[in-house]
C-alpha positions, 0 to 999 in steps of 0.5 A, spaced: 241 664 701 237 663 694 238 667 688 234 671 684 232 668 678 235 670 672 232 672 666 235 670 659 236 675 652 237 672 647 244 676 642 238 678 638 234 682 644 241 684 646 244 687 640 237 689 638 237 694 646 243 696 644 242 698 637 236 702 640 240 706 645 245 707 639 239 710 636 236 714 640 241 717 643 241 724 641 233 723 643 236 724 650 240 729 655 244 723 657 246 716 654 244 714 661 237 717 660 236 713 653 237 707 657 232 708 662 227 710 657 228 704 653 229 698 658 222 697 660 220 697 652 225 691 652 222 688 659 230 688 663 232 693 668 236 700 666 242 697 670 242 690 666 241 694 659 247 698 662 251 693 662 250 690 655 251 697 651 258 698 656 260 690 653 258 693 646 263 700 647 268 695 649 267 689 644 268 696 639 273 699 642 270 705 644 270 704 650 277 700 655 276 693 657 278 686 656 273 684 651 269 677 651 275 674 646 280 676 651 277 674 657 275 667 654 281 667 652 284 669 660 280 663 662 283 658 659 289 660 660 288 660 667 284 653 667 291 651 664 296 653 670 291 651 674 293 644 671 299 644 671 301 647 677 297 640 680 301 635 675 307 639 678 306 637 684 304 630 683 311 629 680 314 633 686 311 628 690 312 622 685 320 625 685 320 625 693 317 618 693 322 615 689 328 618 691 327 616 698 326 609 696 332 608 692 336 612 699 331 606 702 334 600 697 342 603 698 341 602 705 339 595 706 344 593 701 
């Protein structure tokens, strides 16, 4: 199964969408019809340009959310349990190993 493509926006053409639907909200009877209106102009998807205005509120704290700082940071911590966990277990096995060898070293003494 192959994926569609996807299209990369530079910050600046993200920022830049999402100024303009800031902008010209009051344009339109809804923040969802601003949306509409704008993205063909800026060549992505209604639902893409969604997606970023959403980021913005959250980043600005208008809207709840973890932010990309948060999230970045949830992510590393994530990474590092996983890499403590691992080490934990090779020590667990490692502690296993010796432990029977000193039993193993009594017995034929």
């Amino acid at each position: 199964m192959s994926k569609k493509p996807t299209l990369k926006y530079s910050p600046e053409v993200r920022e830049r969408a999402v100024r303009l639907v800031q902008e010209h909200r009051g344009e339109y009877p809804s923040q969802w019809a601003a949306i509409e209106s704008i993205a063909p102009k800026i060549g992505c998807v209604p639902q893409t340009l969604h997606e970023w205005v959403k980021k913005h509120e959250v980043e600005a704290g208008l809207r709840a959310g973890i932010t990309s700082e948060e999230h970045d940071r949830i992510k590393a911590l994530e990474r590092e349990v996983k890499e403590l966990r691992r080490a934990n277990e090779i020590l667990k096995l490692a502690s296993a190993f010796f432990a029977q060898a000193e039993l193993d070293r009594r017995l034929k003494s």
